[in-house]
SEVEXKE-199901 format. One record per residue (C-alpha): z, x, y. Coordinates in steps of 0.05 Angstrom, whole numbers, padded with zeros to 5 digits, always signed. Layout:
% SEVEXKE-199901
ZXY/...
% end
This chain:
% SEVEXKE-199901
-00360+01197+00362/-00355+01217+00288/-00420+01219+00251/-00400+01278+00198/-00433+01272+00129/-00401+01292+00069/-00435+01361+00033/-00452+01350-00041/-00399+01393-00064/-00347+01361-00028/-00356+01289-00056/-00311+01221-00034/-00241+01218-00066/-00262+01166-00126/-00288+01175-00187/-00331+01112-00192/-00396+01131-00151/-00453+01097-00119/-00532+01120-00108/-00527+01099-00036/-00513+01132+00030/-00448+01144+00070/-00416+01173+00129/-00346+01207+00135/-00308+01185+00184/-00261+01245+00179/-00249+01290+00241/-00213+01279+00298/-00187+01212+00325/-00148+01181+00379/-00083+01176+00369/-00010+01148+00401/+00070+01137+00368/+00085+01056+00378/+00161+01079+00378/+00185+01013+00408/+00131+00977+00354/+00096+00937+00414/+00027+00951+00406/+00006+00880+00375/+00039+00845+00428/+00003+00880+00488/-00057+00886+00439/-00075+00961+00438/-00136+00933+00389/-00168+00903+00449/-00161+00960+00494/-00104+01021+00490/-00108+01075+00537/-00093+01134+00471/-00055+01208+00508/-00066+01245+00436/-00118+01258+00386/-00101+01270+00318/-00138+01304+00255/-00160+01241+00201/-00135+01240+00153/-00068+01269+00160/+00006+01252+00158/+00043+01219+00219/+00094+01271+00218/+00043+01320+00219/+00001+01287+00276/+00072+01290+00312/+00078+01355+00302/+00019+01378+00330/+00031+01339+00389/+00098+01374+00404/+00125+01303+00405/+00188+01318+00343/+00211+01388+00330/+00224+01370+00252/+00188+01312+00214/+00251+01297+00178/+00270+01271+00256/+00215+01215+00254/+00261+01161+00220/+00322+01183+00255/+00329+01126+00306/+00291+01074+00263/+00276+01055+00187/+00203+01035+00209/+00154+01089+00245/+00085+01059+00276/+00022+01090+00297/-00041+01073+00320/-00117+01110+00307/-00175+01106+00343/-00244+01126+00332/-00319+01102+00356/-00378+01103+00306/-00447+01086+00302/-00482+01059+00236/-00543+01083+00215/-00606+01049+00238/-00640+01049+00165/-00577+01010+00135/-00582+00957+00179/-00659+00946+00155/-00639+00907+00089/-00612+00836+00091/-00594+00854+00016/-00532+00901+00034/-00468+00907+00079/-00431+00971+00104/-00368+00978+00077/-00308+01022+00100/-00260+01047+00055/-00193+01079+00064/-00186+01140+00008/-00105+01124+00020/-00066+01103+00075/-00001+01068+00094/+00052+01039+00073/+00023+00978+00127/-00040+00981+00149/-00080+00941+00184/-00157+00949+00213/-00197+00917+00274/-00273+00924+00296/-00286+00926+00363/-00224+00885+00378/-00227+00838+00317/-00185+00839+00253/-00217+00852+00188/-00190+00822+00119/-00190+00872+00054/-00237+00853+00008/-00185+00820-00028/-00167+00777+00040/-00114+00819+00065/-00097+00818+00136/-00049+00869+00122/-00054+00918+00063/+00008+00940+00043/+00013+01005-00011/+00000+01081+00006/-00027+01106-00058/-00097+01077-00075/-00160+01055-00033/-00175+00995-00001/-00239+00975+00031/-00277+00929+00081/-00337+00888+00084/-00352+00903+00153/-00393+00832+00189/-00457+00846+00212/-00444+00799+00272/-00389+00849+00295/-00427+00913+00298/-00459+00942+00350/-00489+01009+00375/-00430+01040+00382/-00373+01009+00347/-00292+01018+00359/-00254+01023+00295/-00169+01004+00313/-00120+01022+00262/-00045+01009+00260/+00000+01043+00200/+00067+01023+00195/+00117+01057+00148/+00187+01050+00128/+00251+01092+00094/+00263+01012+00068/+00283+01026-00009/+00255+00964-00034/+00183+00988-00027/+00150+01044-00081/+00165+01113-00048/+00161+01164-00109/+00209+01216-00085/+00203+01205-00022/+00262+01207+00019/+00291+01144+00036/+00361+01109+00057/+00386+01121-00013/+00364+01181-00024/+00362+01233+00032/+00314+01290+00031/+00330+01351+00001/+00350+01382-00078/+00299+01336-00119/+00278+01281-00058/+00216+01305-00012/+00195+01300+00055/+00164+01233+00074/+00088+01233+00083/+00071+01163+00117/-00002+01148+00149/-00075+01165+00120/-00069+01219+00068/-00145+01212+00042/-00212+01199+00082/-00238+01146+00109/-00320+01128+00100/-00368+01087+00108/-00419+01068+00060/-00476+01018+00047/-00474+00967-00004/-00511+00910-00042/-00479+00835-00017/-00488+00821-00096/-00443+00884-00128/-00422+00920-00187/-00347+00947-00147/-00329+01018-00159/-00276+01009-00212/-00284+01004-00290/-00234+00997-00350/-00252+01029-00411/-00229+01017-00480/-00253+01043-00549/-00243+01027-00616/-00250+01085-00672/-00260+01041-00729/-00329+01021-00703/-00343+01070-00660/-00344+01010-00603/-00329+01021-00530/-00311+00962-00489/-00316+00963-00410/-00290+00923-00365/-00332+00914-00302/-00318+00876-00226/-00375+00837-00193/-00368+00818-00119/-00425+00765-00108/-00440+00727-00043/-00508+00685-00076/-00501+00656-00128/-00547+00653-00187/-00572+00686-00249/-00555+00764-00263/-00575+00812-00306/-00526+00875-00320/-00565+00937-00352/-00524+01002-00386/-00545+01059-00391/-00497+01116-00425/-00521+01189-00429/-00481+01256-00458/-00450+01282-00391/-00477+01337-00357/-00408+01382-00355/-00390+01358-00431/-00407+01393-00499/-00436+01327-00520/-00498+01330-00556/-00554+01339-00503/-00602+01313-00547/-00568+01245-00563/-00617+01191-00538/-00595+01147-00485/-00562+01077-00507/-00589+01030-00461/-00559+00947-00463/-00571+00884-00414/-00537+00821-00414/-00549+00759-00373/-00494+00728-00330/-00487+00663-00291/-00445+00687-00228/-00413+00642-00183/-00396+00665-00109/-00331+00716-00109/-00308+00769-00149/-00291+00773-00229/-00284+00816-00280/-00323+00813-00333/-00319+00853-00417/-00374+00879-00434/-00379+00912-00504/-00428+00962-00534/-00438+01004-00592/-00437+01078-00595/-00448+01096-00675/-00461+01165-00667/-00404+01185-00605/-00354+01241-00610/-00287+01237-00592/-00247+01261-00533/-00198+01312-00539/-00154+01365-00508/-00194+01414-00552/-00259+01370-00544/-00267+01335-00487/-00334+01300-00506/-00349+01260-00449/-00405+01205-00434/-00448+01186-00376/-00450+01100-00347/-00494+01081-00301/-00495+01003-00292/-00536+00962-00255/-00536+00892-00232/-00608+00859-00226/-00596+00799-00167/-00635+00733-00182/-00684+00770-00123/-00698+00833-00157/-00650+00872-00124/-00613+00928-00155/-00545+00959-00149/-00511+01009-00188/-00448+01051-00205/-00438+01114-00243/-00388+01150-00281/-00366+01184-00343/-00319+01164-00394/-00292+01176-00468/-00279+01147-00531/-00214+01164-00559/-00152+01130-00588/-00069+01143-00574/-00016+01115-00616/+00047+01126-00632/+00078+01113-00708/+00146+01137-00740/+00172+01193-00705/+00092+01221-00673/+00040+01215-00627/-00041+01201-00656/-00089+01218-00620/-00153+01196-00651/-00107+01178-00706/-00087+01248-00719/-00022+01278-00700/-00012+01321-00636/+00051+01350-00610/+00063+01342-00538/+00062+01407-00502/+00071+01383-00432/+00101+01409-00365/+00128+01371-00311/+00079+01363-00241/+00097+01351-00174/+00038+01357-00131/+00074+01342-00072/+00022+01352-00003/-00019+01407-00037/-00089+01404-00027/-00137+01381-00071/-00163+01445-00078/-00095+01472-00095/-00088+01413-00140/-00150+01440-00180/-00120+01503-00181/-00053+01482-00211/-00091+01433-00267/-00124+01503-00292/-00065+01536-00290/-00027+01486-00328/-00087+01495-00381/-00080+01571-00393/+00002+01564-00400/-00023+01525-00466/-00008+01455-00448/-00046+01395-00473/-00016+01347-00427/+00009+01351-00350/+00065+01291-00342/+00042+01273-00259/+00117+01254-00236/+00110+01196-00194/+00062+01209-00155/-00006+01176-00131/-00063+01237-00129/-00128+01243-00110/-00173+01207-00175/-00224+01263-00169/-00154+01306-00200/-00167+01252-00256/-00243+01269-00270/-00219+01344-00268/-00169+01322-00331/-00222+01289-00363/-00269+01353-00368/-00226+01410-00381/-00185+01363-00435/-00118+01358-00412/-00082+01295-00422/-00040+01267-00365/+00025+01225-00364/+00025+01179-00301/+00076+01143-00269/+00086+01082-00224/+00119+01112-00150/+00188+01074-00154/+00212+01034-00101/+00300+01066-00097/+00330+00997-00101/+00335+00938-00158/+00318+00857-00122/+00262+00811-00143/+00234+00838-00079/+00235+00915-00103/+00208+00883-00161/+00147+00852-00136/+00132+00909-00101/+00131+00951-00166/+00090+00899-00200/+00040+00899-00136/+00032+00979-00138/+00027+00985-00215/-00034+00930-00201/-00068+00978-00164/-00059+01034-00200/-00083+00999-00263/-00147+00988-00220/-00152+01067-00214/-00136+01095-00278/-00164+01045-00330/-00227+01092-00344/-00196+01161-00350/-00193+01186-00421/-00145+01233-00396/-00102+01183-00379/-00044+01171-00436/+00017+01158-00419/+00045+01103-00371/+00120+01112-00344/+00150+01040-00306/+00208+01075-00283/+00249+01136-00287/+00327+01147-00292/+00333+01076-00269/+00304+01091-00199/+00282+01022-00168/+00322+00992-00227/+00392+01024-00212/+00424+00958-00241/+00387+00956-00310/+00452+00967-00360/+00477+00902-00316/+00425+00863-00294/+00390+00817-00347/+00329+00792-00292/+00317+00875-00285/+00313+00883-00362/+00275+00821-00375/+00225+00851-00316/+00210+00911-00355/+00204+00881-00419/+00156+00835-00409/+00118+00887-00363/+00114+00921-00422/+00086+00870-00468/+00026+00856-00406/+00009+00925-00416/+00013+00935-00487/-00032+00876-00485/-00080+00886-00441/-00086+00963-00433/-00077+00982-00506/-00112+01054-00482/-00038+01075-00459/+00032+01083-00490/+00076+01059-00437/+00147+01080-00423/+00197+01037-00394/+00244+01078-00364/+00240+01154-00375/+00301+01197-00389/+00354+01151-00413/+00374+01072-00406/+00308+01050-00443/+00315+00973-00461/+00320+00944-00527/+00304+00869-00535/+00343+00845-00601/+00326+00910-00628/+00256+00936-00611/+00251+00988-00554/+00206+00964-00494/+00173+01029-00498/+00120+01062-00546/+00171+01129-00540/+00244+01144-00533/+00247+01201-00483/+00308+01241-00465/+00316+01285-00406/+00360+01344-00427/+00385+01399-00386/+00428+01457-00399/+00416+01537-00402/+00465+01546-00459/+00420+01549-00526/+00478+01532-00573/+00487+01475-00530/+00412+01460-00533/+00404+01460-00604/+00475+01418-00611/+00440+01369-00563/+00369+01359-00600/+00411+01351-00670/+00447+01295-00641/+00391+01270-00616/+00349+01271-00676/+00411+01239-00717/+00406+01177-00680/+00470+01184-00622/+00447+01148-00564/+00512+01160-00522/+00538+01224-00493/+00479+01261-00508/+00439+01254-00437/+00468+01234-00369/+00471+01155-00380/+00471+01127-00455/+00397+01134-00482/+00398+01052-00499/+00409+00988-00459/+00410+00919-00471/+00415+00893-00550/+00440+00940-00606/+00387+00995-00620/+00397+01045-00686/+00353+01106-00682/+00316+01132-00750/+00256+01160-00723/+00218+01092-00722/+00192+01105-00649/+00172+01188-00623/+00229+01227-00589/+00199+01258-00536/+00250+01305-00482/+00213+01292-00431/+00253+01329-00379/+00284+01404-00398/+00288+01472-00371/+00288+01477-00293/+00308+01544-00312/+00319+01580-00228/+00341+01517-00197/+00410+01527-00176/+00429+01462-00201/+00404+01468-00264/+00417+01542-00277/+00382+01589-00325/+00351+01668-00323/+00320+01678-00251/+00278+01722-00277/+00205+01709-00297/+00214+01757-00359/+00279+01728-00373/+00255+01656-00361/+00201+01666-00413/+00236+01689-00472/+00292+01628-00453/+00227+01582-00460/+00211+01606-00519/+00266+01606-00555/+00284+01525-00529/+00212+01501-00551/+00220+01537-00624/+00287+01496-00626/+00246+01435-00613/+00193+01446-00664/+00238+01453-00718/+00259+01387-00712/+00226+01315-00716/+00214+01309-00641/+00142+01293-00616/+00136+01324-00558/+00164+01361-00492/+00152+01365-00419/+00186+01431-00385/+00209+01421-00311/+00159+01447-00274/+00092+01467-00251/+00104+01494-00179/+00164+01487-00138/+00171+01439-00085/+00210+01445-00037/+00278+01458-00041/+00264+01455-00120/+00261+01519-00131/+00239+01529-00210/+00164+01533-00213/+00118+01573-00268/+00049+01571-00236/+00044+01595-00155/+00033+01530-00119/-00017+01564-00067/-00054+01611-00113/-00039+01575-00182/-00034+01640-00210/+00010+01645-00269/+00082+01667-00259/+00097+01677-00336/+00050+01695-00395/-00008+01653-00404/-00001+01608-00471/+00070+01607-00458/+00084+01528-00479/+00029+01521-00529/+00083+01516-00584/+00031+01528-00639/+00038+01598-00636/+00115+01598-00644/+00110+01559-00710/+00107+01621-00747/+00152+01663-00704/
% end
């Protein structure tokens, strides 16, 4: 029976936060392979007799591994596209959260899938959002659990169900088009973040918040999800605070708001605005950060509430630069691949990536743990996210992609951090685009949702090369290129051509699809990819010394020029990708600190 309790120090993988209790439900669980996938026929939710035990959460490879069932992971998928496996676990709720008629214990799933589904002592449970099935492996999910249904000891059933199908978001995950190994990853399928239960109000502020500011006014703008089962009359009450681990003034007074609001049953979101006169600004060199707590009063008197911190700032892009907080920044970026580390490690590396003198880390499609977000927030590094690609183009791939960039909107919407927004990259889930009209049109007007209604990103349609033009205007705030070569004369060739407007021959695949497109430095040039400087298939010095100076000398080539900004390739290795700066287990520095902060190379 698992009745572990998180320490304060080690707090639930979100980074919207309640006042109330909870209970981990990480630890050990019972555990069996469905390798012939009939488990909901003979209805191993009503009663399975479970051989192994496995560590929650965890990857089913792993879990395999450790129960000497496969030699290698990479075997799991060998026989099948689809791998299934079920978890078991008893639990007993609290006695004092079952004292309030007021409030309902909810289970949440940090991460888990790519299928998952979710009984209670024998009896399926529906997301929140009516799911019998959730389907997506990066974000959370929770569950209302019914009172009616719980008992002294309670018997939580889950099935995960994964596939190597290409027409679901996989990152770089291997798959049936691309096999693991070079640049494509082992496959990670099952619960990657904890599970917990929690108590909450039946009449609810949810744990998600957008966030949008305007400079002009100094107005911030939230956007904030109610989940009411009575309806009635509401009151919502803000209170925003400097943040404790900011430089904000400490002294500012609180700015405290209510609002009334007629609430039917369900769940809504509703824009709230409010006036800060007086906030500073979030940067990479000022991270000025503020404190929310909200509160909704119920019609009884009863209170709820969720907390967080956010920032006011402002990214744009004009002519050939980024603004941020309408001045200009250049980009110095560097690509990440967290891959399985740890979020500890993960800490680590964000540090790391600090000291090398970067002001942004571009997160290559990948879904991390959020608190890796709040971490970006408060030491001011700016991150570039990206959508995990599905590795085939169909309206159903499509869907898919739409689905999975819904919920990562969800997740992300808060983060000042939070810049950049990539659909796709190198045409990965949209293999098709130079010849498919229905996959252009897709991420055109997926651009023009998000331009609309998240104006606190610049969004990229598809970074590297192949970006869309629609009679003329890029679907993209920036025109990234992903360059690669070791040869500087052939480096500096490449960025003139660049900068002079030749969109063909330049990159892998012609820089341009779709209607006619003529480059003058109207939208930021951004090369997104370079370097990989001791992967044997990009070649380059081997040599840390060597490496550095070959760095150098590549980024002062860029700054000379009208380019806005530049992402080297990479972090840490991964894998068989071989090219990392920082240590991936220590995230100590493998070349000299400061080494991309191109500011000091402007006068060298």
């Amino acid at each position: 029976m698992l009745h572990a309790v998180a320490d304060k120090n080690n707090p639930l993988p979100r980074s919207i936060l309640r006042r109330t209790a909870f209970q981990l439900l990480d630890g050990e669980w019972r555990f069996a392979l469905d390798t012939k996938d009939q488990g909901l026929q003979e209805q191993w939710f009503a009663r399975h007799n479970f051989t192994e035990t496995a560590v929650f959460p965890g990857s089913i490879e792993s879990h395999l591994i450790a129960a000497k069932k496969s030699v290698e992971a990479s075997s799991l998928y060998n026989d099948s596209d689809e791998v299934v496996a079920w978890y078991e676990c008893d639990f007993s709720i609290p006695a004092e959260w079952s004292n309030s008629p007021n409030r309902l214990t909810q289970l949440t799933f940090g991460a888990c899938g790519y299928e998952t589904r979710v009984w209670l002592n024998g009896v399926l449970l529906k997301t929140i959002e009516g799911e019998d099935t959730h389907l997506g492996e990066y974000s959370s999910f929770s569950y209302e659990l019914p009172p009616e249904l719980l008992q002294s000891v309670n018997r939580l059933t889950v099935r995960v169900a994964d596939t190597i199908n290409a027409d679901i978001p996989r990152g770089k995950q291997a798959s049936r088009v691309y096999k693991q190994g070079g640049i494509w990853y082992q496959t990670v399928s099952g619960a990657v973040r904890s599970v917990w239960l929690e108590t909450v109000g039946r009449n609810r502020l949810r744990s998600r918040l957008g966030v949008i500011s305007s400079l002009r006014d100094r107005l911030v703008e939230f956007d904030l999800t109610t989940r009411i089962h009575e309806a009635g009359e509401y009151v919502l009450r803000l209170t925003i605070t400097p943040h404790a681990n900011s430089e904000t003034n400490k002294k500012q007074s609180p700015i405290t708001a209510q609002f009334n609001l007629s609430l039917e049953a369900g769940e809504r979101v509703q824009r709230i605005p409010l006036a800060m006169p007086n906030a500073k600004l979030w940067s990479p060199d000022a991270p000025h950060l503020y404190h929310l707590w909200a509160e909704l009063v119920a019609p009884d008197g009863n209170v709820t509430g969720i907390e967080t911190h956010f920032g006011l700032r402002k990214i744009g892009a004009h002519g050939p630069r980024v603004y941020l907080n309408n001045d200009p920044i250049y980009l110095d970026g560097i690509l990440y691949q967290p891959g399985i580390s740890t979020f500890e490690e993960m800490h680590r590396h964000l540090h790391a990536i600090k000291k090398l003198g970067c002001n942004l880390a571009r997160v290559h499609i990948a879904g991390i743990d959020p608190r890796i977000y709040d971490l970006a927030d408060e030491i001011g590094l700016m991150l570039w996210v990206e959508i995990p690609s599905p590795h085939s183009s169909n309206q159903f791939s499509r869907d898919n992609h739409w689905a999975e960039l819904q919920r990562m909107l969800v997740f992300i919407a808060s983060h000042p951090s939070i810049v950049i927004l990539s659909l796709y990259n190198e045409d990965w889930g949209a293999e098709d685009i130079s010849t498919n009209i229905e996959t252009r049109k897709y991420i055109s007007n997926t651009f023009d949702y998000l331009r609309l209604f998240y104006p606190q990103l610049l969004v990229v349609d598809n970074d590297g090369w192949n970006h869309v033009s629609r009679n003329g205007r890029l679907s993209s705030h920036l025109l990234t290129a992903h360059l690669y070569t070791p040869n500087e004369d052939e480096w500096a060739s490449s960025l003139n051509r660049l900068v002079a407007g030749e969109t063909r021959g330049v990159t892998a695949q012609p820089l341009i699809v779709g209607d006619p497109y003529f480059y003058t430095g109207q939208t930021p040039l951004v090369i997104s990819e370079w370097g990989g400087f001791g992967f044997t298939n990009y070649g380059g010095p081997d040599a840390n010394e060597e490496k550095s100076e070959r760095i150098r000398a590549f980024k002062r080539e860029m700054r000379k020029r009208s380019i806005a900004g530049d992402m080297y390739t990479q972090a840490t290795s991964i894998e068989e990708e071989n090219n990392g700066i920082i240590d991936p287990a220590s995230g100590e520095l493998l070349v000299p600190q400061g080494l991309l902060n191109s500011n000091s190379l402007l006068d060298g």
